[in-house]
Every structure is written in structure tokens, then in C-alpha cells.
KEKOLKOL-747222 format. One line per 10 residues: number of its first residue (from 1); their letters; for each residue z, y, x of C-alpha. Coordinates in nm, 4 decimals, decimal comma. Layout:
% residues N
NUM	a	Z/Y/X ~ ...
% end
This chain:
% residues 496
1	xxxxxxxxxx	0,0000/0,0000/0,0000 ~ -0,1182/0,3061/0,1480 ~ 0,1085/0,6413/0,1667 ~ -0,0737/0,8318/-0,0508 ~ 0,0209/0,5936/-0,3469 ~ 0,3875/0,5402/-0,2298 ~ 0,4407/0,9320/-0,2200 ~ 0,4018/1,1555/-0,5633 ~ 0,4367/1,5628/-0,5297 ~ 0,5624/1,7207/-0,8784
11	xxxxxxxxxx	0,5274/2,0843/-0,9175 ~ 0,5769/2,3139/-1,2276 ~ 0,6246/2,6096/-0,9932 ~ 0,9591/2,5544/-0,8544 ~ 1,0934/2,3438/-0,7457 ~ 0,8561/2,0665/-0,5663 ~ 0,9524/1,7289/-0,5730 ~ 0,8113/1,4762/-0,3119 ~ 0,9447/1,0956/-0,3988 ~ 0,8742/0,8156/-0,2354
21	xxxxxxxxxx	0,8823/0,6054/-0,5632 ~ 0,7647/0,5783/-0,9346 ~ 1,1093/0,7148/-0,9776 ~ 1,2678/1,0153/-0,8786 ~ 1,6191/0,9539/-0,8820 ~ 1,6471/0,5794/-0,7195 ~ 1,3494/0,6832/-0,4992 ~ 1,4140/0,8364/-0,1788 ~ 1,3116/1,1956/-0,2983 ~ 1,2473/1,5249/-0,1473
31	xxxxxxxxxx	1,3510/1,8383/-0,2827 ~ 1,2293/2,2439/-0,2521 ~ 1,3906/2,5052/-0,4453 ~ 1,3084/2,8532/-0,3804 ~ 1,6348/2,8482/-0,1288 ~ 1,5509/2,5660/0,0588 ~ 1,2537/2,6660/0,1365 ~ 1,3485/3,0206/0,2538 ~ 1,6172/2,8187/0,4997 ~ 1,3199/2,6075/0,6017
41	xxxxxxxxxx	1,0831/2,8999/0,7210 ~ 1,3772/3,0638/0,8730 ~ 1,4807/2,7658/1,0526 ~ 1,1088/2,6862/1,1592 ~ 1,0789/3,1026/1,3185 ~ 1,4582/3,0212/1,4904 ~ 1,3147/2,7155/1,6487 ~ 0,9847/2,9373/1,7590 ~ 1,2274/3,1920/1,9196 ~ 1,4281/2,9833/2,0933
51	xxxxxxxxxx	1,1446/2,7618/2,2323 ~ 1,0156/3,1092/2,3966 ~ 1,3579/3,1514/2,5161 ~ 1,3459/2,8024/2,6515 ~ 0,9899/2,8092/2,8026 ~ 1,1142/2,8877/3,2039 ~ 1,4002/2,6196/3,2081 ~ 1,2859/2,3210/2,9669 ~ 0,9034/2,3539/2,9580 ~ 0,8402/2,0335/3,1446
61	xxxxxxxxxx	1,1792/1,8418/3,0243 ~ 1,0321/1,5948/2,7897 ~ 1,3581/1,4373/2,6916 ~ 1,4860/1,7992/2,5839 ~ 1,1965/1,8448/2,4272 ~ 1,1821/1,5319/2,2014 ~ 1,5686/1,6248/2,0940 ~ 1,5135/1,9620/1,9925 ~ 1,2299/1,9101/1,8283 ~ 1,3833/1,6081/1,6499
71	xxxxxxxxxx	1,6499/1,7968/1,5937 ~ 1,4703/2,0525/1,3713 ~ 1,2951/1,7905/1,1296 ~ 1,6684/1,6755/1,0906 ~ 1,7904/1,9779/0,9891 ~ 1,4762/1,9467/0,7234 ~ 1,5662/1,6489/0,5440 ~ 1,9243/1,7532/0,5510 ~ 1,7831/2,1338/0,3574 ~ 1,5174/1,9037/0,1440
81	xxxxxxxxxx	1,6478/1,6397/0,0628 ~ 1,8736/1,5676/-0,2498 ~ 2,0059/1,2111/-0,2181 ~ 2,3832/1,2243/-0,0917 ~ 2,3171/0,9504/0,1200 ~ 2,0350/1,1071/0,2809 ~ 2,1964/1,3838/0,3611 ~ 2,5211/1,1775/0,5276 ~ 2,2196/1,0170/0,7064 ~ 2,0966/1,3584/0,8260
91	xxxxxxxxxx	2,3892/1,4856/0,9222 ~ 2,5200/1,2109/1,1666 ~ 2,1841/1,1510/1,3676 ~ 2,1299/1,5230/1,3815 ~ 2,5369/1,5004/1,5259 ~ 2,4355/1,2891/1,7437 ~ 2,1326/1,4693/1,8810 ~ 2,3850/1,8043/1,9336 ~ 2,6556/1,5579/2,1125 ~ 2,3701/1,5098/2,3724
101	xxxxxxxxxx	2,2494/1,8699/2,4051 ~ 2,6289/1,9983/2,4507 ~ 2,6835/1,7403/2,7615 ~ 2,2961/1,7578/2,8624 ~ 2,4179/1,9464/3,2246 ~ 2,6246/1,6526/3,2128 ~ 2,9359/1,7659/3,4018 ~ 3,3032/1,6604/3,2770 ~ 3,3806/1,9197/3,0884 ~ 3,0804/1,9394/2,8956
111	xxxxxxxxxx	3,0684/1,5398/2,8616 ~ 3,4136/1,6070/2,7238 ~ 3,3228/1,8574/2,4913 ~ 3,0587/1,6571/2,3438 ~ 3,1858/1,3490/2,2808 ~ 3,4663/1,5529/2,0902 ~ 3,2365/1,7534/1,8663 ~ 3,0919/1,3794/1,8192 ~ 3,4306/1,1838/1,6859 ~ 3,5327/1,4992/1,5224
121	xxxxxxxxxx	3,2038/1,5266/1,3250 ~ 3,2206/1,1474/1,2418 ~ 3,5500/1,1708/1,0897 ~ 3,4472/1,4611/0,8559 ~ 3,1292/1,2519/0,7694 ~ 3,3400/0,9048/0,6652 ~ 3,5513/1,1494/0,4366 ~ 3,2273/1,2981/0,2923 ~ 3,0218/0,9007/0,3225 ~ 3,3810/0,7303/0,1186
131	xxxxxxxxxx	3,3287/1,0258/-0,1736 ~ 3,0296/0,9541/-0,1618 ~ 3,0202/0,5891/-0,2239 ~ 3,2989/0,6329/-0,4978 ~ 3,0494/0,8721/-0,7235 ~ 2,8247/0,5908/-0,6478 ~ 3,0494/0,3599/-0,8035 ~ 3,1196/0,5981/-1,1007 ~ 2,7646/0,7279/-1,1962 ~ 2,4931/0,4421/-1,0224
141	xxxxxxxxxx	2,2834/0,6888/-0,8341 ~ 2,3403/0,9336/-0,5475 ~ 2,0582/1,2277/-0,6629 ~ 2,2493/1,5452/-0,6985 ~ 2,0677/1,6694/-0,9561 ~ 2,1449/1,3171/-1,1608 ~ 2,5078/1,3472/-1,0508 ~ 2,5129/1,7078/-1,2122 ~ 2,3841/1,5913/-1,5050 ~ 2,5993/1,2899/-1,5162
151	xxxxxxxxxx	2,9341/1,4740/-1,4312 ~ 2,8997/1,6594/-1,7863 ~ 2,9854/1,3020/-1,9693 ~ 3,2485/1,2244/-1,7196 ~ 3,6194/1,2295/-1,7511 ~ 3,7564/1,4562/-1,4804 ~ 3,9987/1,2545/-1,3693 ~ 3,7843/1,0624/-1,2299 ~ 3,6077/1,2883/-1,0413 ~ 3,9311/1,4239/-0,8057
161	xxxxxxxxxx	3,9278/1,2006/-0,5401 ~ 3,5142/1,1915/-0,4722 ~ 3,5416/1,5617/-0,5135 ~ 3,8684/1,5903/-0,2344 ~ 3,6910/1,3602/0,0036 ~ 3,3525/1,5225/-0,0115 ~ 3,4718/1,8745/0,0118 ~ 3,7304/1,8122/0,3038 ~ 3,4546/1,6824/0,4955 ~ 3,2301/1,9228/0,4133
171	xxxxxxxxxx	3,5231/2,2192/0,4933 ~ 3,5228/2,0482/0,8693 ~ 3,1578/2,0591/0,8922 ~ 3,2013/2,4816/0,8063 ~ 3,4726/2,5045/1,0773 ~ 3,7161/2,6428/0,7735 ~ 4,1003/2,6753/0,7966 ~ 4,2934/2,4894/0,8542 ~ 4,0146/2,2379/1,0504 ~ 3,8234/2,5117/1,2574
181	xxxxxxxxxx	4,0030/2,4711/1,5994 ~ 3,6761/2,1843/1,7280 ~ 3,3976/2,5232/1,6741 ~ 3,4726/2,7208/1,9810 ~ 3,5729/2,4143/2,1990 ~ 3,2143/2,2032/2,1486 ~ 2,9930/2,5065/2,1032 ~ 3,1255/2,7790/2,3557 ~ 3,1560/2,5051/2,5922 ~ 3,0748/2,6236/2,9934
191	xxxxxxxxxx	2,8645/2,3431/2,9899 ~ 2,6675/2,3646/2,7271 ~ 2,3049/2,6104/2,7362 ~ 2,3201/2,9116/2,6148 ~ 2,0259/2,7998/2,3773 ~ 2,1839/2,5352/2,2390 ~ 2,5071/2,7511/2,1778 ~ 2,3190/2,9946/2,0143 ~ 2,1018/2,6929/1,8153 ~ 2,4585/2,5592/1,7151
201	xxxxxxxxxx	2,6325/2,8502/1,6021 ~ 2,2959/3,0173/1,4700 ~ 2,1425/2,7704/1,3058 ~ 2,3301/2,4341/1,2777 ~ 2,6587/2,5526/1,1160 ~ 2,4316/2,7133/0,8333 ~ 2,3506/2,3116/0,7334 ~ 2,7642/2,2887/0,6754 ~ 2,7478/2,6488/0,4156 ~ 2,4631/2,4725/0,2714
211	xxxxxxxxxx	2,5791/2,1679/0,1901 ~ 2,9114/2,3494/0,0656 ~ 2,6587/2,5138/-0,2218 ~ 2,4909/2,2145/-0,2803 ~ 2,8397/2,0460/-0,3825 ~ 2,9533/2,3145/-0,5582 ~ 2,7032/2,3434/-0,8001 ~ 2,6846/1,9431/-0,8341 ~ 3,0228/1,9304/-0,9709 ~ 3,0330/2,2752/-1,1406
221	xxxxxxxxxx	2,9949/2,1220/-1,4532 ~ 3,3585/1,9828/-1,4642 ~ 3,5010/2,1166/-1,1155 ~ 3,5859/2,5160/-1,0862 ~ 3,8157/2,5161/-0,7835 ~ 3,6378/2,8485/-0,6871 ~ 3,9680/3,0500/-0,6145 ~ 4,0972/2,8226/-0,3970 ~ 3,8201/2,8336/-0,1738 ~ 3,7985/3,2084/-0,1818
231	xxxxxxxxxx	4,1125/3,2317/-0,0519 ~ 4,0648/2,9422/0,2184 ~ 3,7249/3,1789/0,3015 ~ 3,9628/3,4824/0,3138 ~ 4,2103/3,2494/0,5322 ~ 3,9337/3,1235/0,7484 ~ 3,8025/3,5053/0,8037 ~ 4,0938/3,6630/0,9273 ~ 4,1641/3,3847/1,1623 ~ 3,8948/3,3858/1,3076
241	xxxxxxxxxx	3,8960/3,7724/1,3825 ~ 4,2481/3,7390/1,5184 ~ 4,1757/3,4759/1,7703 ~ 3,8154/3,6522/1,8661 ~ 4,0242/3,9887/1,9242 ~ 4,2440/3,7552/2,1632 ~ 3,9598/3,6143/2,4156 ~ 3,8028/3,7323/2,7275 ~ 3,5758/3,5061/2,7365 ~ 3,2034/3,6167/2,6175
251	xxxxxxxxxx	3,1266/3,3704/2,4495 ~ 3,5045/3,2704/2,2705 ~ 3,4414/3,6003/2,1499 ~ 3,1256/3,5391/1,9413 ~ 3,1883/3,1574/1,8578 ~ 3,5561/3,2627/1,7212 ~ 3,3681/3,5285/1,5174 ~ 3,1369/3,2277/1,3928 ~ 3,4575/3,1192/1,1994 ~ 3,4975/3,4625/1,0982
261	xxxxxxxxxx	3,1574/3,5088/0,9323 ~ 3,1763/3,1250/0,7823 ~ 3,4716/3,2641/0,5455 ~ 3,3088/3,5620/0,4674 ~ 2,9767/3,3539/0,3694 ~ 3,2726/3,1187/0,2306 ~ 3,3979/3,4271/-0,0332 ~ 3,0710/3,5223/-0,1324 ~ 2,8809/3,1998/-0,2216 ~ 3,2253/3,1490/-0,4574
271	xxxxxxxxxx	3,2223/3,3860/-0,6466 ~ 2,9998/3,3925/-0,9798 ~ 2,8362/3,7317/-0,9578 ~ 2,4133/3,8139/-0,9087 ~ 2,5668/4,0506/-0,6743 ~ 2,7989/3,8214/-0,3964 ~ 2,5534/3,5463/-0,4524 ~ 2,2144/3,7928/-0,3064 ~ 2,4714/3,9019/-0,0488 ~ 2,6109/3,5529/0,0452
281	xxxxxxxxxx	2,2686/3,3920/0,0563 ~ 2,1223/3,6841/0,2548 ~ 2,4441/3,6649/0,5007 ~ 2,3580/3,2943/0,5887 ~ 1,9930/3,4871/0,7465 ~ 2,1304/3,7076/0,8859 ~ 2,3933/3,5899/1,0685 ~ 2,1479/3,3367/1,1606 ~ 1,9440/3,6226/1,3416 ~ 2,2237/3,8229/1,4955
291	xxxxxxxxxx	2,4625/3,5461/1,6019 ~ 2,1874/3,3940/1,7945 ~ 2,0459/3,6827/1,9297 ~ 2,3995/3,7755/2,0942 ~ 2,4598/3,4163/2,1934 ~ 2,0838/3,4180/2,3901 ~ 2,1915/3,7944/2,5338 ~ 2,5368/3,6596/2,6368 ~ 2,3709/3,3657/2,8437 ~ 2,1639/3,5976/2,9846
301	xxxxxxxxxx	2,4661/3,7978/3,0816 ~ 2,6515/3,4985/3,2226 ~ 2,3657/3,3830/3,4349 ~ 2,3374/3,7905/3,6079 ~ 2,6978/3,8496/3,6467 ~ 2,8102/3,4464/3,7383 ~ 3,1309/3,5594/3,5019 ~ 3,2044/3,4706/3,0865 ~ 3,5331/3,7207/3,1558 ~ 3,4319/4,0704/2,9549
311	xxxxxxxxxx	3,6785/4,2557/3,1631 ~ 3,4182/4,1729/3,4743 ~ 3,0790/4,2726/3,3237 ~ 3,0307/4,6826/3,2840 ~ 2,6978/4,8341/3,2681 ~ 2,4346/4,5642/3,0578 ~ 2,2464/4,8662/2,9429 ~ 2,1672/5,0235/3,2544 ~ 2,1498/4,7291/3,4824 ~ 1,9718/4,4893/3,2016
321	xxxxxxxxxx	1,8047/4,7322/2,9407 ~ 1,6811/4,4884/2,7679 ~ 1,9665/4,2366/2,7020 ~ 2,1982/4,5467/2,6712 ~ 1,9581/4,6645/2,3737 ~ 1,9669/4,2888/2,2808 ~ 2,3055/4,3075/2,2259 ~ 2,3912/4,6438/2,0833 ~ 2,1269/4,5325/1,8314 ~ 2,3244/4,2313/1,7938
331	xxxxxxxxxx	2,6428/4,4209/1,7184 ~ 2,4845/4,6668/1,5024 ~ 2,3397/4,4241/1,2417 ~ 2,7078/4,2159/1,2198 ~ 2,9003/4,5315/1,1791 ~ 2,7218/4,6197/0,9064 ~ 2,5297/4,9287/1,1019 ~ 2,2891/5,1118/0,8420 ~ 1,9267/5,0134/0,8221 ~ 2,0256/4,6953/0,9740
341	xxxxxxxxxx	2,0675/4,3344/0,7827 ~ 2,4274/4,3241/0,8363 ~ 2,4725/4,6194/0,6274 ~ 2,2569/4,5060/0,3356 ~ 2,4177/4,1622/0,2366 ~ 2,7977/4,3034/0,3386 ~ 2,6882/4,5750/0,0553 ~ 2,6417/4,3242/-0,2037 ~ 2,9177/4,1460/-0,0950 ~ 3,1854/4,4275/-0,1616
351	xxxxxxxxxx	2,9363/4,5734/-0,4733 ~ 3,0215/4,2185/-0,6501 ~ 3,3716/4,2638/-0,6146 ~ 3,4141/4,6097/-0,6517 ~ 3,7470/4,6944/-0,8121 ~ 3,8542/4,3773/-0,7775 ~ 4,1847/4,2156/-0,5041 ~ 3,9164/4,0507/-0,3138 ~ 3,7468/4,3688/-0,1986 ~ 4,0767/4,4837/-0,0281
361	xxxxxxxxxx	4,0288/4,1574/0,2006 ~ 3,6457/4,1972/0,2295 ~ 3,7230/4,5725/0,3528 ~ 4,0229/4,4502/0,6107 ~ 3,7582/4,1429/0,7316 ~ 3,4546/4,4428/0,7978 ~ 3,7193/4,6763/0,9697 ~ 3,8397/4,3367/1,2552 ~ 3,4687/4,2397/1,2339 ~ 3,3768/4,6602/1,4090
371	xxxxxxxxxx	3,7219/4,6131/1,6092 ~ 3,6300/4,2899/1,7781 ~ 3,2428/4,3803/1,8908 ~ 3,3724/4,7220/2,0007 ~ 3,5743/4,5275/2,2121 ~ 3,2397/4,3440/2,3048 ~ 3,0848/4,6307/2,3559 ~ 3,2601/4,7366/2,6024 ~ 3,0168/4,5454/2,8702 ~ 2,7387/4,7931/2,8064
381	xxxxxxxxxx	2,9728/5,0789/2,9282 ~ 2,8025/5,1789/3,2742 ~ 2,9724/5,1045/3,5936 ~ 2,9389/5,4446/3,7989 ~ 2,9492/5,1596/4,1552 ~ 2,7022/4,9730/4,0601 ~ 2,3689/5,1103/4,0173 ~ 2,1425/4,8075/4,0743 ~ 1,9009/4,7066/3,8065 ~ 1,8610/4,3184/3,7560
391	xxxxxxxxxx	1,5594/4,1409/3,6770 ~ 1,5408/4,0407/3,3310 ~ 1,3009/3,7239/3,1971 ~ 1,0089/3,8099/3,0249 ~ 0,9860/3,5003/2,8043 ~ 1,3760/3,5643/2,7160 ~ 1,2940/3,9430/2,7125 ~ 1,0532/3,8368/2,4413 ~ 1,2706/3,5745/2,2466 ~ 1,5491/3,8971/2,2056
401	xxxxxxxxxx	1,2520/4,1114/2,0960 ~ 1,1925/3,9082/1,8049 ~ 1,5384/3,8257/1,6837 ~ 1,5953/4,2179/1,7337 ~ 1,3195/4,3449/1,4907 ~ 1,4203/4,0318/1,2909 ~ 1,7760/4,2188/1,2050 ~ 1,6133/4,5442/1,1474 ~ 1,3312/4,4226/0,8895 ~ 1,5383/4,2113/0,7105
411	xxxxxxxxxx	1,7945/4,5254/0,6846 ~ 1,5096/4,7266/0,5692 ~ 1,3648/4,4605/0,3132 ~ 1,6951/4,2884/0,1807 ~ 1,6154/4,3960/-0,1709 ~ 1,2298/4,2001/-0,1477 ~ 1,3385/3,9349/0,0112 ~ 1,6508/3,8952/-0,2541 ~ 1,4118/3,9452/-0,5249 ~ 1,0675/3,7360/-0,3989
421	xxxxxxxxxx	1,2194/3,4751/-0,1577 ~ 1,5863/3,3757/-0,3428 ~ 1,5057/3,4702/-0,6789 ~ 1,8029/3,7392/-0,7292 ~ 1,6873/4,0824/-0,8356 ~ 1,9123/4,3369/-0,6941 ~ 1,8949/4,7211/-0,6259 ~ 2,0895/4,9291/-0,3975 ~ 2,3116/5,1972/-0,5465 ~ 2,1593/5,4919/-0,2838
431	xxxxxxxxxx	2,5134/5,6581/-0,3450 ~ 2,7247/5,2943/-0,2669 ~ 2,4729/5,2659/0,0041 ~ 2,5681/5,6107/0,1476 ~ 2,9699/5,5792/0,0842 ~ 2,9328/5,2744/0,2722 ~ 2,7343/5,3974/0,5687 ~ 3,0175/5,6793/0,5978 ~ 3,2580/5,3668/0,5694 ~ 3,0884/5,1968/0,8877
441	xxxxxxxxxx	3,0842/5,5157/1,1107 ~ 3,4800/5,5435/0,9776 ~ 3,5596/5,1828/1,0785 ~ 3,3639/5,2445/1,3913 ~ 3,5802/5,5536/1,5137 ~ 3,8831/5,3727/1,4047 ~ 3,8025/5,0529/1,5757 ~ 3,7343/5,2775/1,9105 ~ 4,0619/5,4358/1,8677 ~ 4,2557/5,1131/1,8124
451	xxxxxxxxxx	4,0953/4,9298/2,1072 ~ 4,1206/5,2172/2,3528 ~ 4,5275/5,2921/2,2969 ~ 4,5962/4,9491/2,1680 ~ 4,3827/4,6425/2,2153 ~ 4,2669/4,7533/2,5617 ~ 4,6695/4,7943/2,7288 ~ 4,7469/4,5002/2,5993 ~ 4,8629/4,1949/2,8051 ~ 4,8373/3,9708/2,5138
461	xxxxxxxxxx	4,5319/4,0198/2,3963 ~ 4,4079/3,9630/2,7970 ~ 4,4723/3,6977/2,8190 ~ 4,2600/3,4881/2,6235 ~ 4,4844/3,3027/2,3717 ~ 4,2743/2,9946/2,1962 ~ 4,3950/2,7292/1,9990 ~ 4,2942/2,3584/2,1320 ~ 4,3508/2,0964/1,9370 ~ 4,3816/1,7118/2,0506
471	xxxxxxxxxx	4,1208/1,4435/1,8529 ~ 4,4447/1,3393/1,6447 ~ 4,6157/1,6508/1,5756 ~ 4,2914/1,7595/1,4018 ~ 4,2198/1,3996/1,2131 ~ 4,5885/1,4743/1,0371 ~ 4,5330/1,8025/0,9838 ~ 4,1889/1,7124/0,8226 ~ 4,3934/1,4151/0,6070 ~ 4,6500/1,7095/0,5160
481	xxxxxxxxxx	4,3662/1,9213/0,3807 ~ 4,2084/1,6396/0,1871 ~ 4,5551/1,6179/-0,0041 ~ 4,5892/2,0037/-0,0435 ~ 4,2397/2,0055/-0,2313 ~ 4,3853/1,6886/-0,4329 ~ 4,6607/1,8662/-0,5450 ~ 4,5587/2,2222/-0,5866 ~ 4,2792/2,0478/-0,7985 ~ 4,5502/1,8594/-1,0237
491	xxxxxx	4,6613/2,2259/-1,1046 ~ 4,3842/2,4240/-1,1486 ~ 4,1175/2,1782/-1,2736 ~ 4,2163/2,1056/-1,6489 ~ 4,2661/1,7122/-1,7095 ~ 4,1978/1,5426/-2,0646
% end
């Protein structure tokens, strides 16, 4: 039997269905929504960029070349597809694929690092694989949108323990509180390229958000433990801003602030507003273009200056104009800058919640956001010694380029792409827009202020606190969780 009669494409506009099967939901199915497939082309330009950046040190390395490469049609089928299995499937060979990339200089330390993220990542699957199998038992099948559907005639009961296991996995695949301590550790790893740090924390942690929306709106039928997880976003948010504004090294700094952003994404995709939901979606792109753009700049930096401490790099903008542009770019778009895509989805964000508790937070998270890259910023202050220009990459030069005017077009062209590429029709209040803009240069004078007579004379926050977590300590903690969502949902999930 040939392919063409195994595989059948559906379309009635959106979404596209591609099963390989008579039917749908037993068949192994494909699956493209209008968000999907926005995360698709975005991933596709990411891996573009990168392979640019890539081109001097892994042109001729066939090996890395047949795992990143693989590693991108994973990602794929874990956006496209709608089977749960599938997806478990996805997630633990594409694991496996970033185990090897974090130890490919294959030192100790990044060997180490590696095979942590590895068992870590494989204990948060079996969680997410043993929910998985009990819905199986429950319903028959394993499509989502079946399960949905299903759920409705379902007694909810029955649905707690599936529903703890899935979303406790899924919460260690985000890197949210309490199980974010294995994020900085196996992605800001010495060892590991700057590329693949950058393709980690740009990219790969976006799969974890994803599947967090996908199981949210598979058991919204019977399941509404939205508050709970606004507050773990809130949780995960300011922890991660307290432990960024605590490191000296470079890339601790932006990996921590990974975490940060994850809660904030976390809030927003939670909350049931046109608004939050543009502004959460949107968020997911654009950290995807800033993050990686000041991961690529920072290994760039670290190569140059043969240092990750920010107290020993001055001058990137006069001695590297590029990367220094690079990364005041970089901080720019995730400090909500005007013009520039940070700006644009942090507006929606606070316009959904305007008036409401959560705002407060939101407001608190954007002013440590500014107060931790002004205290990143601080590399591109010159260095009146040292006058000597270094020579900058042209393929990397070019790879920064793109992710740059990436976070200004998307600032400039939120509202189209919200509208024509997710689906959500939003407009931008000019007089919010303004208010806020006077917000950011407010935060921004504040944050200089604080750093300068606080932040910046300050032994403690020199010295680079982090929180490291042994292989067991996390497993518990990760056990702990699953029985916090198990009883949080006995009390705010309504039982027949």
C-alpha cells in the first residue's frame, strides 16, 4: 500500500488534519491550527538563524548536523501532532537529542549537566506518560480533541489524578515553582554552546508552554484550576527575577530570567480574556526572538572576553558594536522598550487585567524584569583603558541582525500578526500605549537608581547566589507538587 493511500489531508480552512488512517482519532494523526502553525514557521526562521550563527564552528560536523536538524522535525510532531502519546514520544527523543548537544564538548561538567537535564526530564515525562495511560483507560483513545469531547460526559472525579500527573509533569517541563531549580543548571551550563543555550532557552522551553495550553483546554470542559496556576506563574516570576538579580554570571542572568518570563507567559495563557490570551501567545514569539538573540550575543561575549563574570566585561558597544547593539536590542524588546515586541504583548498582558489584583504583580514582575537587564547592561558601559576594538563574526554578525529586526517588526506589527496569524483581533489603546511607554522610561530611571545605590554595593547580590538541587531533592519536590495540584484540585474543582 502506497503512502498516498495510507495518508488523508482534511481541510475546511482551519485546521488541517493529516492521518495516517481511515480514522482520525485511532490513526496516528497530524494536527494544524492557526497556532501551531505560526509556532512552526517561527521555529523553522529560529532554526535558519541559528544555522547562520553556526556556519564557522559546525559547518562540516555531520553528527551535529544530523541532531539539530532532527531535532527541529521533533519539535514538529511535538507542535502538530495531537495524540498524547505522540507527543510523550516527541518529547523524550527530542530530550534525548538536547542531553547530547549539552555534553557535545564533552568535558565533566557538561557530561554532568546533561545526563541531569536527561533523568530529570524522564521523571517529568513518566508522571505525564502514567496520566496519560490512565485517560487511556477511562476514555479508549489518546486524541486530544476526542478526550475534550469525551471529558464533557465524564464524572470529575475521575479525572483528578490523570489531570495531577499530567500537569506536574508538564509544570517540570516549564521550569515552574517549585521544580525550576534543573533550567539554569542544564542550559547555562559552561559546557554547553552558546547555540544550543540559546536553542534551549529560545526555542525548546516554548514546547513545555505549549503543551501546558494544549492540556488546559483538553480538560477545560470539567477542570478550571486556572487560579492556581496564575498564582504558581506569579510564584514562578518573581523567583526567577530574584535569583537573576543575584548572579554574576552572564548567562545565570538570562537563563534565571527564562523562569521569569515562563510565569509571566504562565499568567497570561490562564487567564480567559481576548486581551492576555493575544499578549500571552505573542510573548511565547517574542521571547523566542529576544532570549535567543541575547543568549547568541552573550556567547559571543564569553568567547572575546574568556570571562561569564559581568563585573569583568565593560565596553561591548565600543569594542564589539555589533554584539553590543545585539544586546541592547535584546534588552530593549524584554523590558518592554516602545516600538519593540516586548512592549506590545506586555501591553495586552496588563490591558486584560486592568483593574484587577493581578496587574499589581504583572507591574512589580515588569519593574525586576528593567532592574535585572540594567544590571546586564552594565557590560556595554565603556571602559575608558581599554580602547581596542575586537573582531566580530560576520556570519554571527548576521544571525544577530536578523533576530534584531525580528524584535522590532514584530513590535511594530503585533496587532497584524494577533489578528492574521493567531486569530485574536486586538487594537492598541494609543493613550494605554502612551501611559505605558511613560511607565517603561519610569521603571527604567528607577531601576538605574536602585542598581547604582543598591544592587551595585551590594556583597550579596555579588556573589552569585543559585539554587542547585541534587537528582532526588528535585524527584520529591516534583512528587510534592503532584499532591499540591491533587489537593488544591479537591477544593477548587467542584465534585458530583
Amino acid at each position: 500500500m502506497s503512502v498516498s493511500n495510507l495518508l488523508s489531508v482534511k481541510s475546511s480552512g482551519i485546521p488541517i488534519t493529516a492521518a495516517i488512517s481511515a480514522n482520525d482519532i485511532l490513526g496516528i494523526s497530524l494536527y494544524s491550527d492557526l497556532i501551531a502553525s505560526v509556532f512552526v514557521v517561527l521555529i523553522s526562521l529560529l532554526f535558519f538563524v541559528f544555522s547562520v550563527y553556526s556556519f564557522e564552528d559546525y559547518l562540516k560536523d555531520k553528527l551535529f548536523q544530523f541532531l539539530f536538524i532532527s531535532l527541529e522535525g521533533l519539535i514538529f510532531l511535538l507542535f502538530l501532532s495531537r495524540d498524547l502519546f505522540n507527543i510523550f514520544v516527541a518529547v523524550e527523543a527530542s530530550t534525548i537529542i538536547c542531553s547530547i548537544l549539552i555534553m557535545y564538548k564533552r568535558d565533566s561538567r557538561s557530561i554532568y549537566d546533561g545526563l541531569f537535564y536527561l533523568m530529570i526530564s524522564t521523571v517529568g515525562m513518566l508522571f505525564f506518560l502514567l496520566g496519560t495511560a490512565m485517560l487511556y483507560k477511562i476514555f479508549g483513545v489518546l486524541d486530544i480533541s476526542a478526550l475534550k469531547n469525551m471529558m464533557t460526559m465524564a464524572n470529575v472525579r475521575a479525572l483528578i489524578v490523570p489531570y495531577a500527573l499530567i500537569m506536574a509533569g508538564v509544570s517540570l517541563k516549564c521550569a515552574f515553582v517549585p521544580v525550576f531549580s534543573w533550567l539554569p543548571k542544564a542550559y547555562g551550563t559552561p559546557g554547553a554552546p552558546p547555540l544550543i543555550s540559546a536553542l534551549l532557552s529560545g526555542v525548546y522551553i516554548k514546547t513545555g508552554i505549549y503543551m501546558y495550553i494544549r492540556m488546559r483546554d483538553m480538560f477545560s470542559p470539567m477542570v478550571d484550576m486556572d487560579n492556581f496556576f496564575i498564582v504558581i506563574g506569579i510564584l514562578t516570576s518573581i523567583v526567577g527575577i530574584l535569583f537573576a538579580l543575584m548572579q554574576k554570571d552572564i548567562k545565570m542572568i538570562l537563563e534565571y530570567h527564562t523562569i521569569s518570563q515562563m510565569g509571566l507567559i504562565l499568567i497570561a495563557v490562564s487567564i480567559n480574556d481576548t486581551y492576555t490570551k493575544a499578549g500571552g501567545l505573542l510573548h511565547i514569539m517574542n521571547h523566542a526572538l529576544f532570549k535567543s538573540l541575547l543568549i547568541l550575543a552573550a556567547g559571543v561575549i564569553i568567547y572575546q572576553y574568556k570571562t561569564r563574570n559581568i563585573y569583568e566585561i565593560r565596553g561591548v558597544f565600543r569594542r564589539m558594536p555589533f554584539t553590543g547593539l545585539a544586546i541592547l536590542i535584546g534588552i530593549l524588546g524584554i523590558t518592554g522598550a516602545p516600538f519593540f515586541n516586548g512592549s506590545v504583548s506586555k501591553y495586552f498582558i496588563q490591558s486584560g487585567v486592568k483593574g484587577a489584583w493581578i496587574e499589581w504583580f504583572i507591574i512589580f514582575i515588569n519593574l525586576g524584569t528593567t532592574l535585572s537587564f540594567i544590571k546586564l547592561g552594565s557590560i556595554l558601559i565603556p571602559n575608558p583603558v581599554e580602547r581596542i576594538t575586537l573582531k566580530e563574526s560576520k556570519p554571527k554578525s548576521i544571525s544577530m541582525i536578523l533576530l534584531s529586526l525580528g524584535c522590532l517588526f514584530t513590535g511594530l506589527g503585533a496587532t497584524t500578526i494577533s489578528k492574521n496569524l493567531l486569530g485574536l483581533d486586538v487594537k492598541i489603546k494609543l493613550s494605554g500605549y502612551i501611559e505605558k511607554g511613560f511607565i517603561w522610561i519610569g521603571f527604567i530611571v528607577l531601576s538605574i537608581l536602585i542598581y547604582k545605590f543598591g544592587i551595585s554595593r551590594s556583597k550579596f547580590f555579588k556573589k552569585g547566589y543559585g539554587l542547585e538541587l541534587s537528582f532526588n531533592n528535585i524527584s520529591v519536590i516534583l512528587l510534592v507538587f503532584f499532591f499540591i495540584i491533587l489537593g488544591v484540585y479537591h477544593f477548587m474543582v467542584p465534585v458530583a
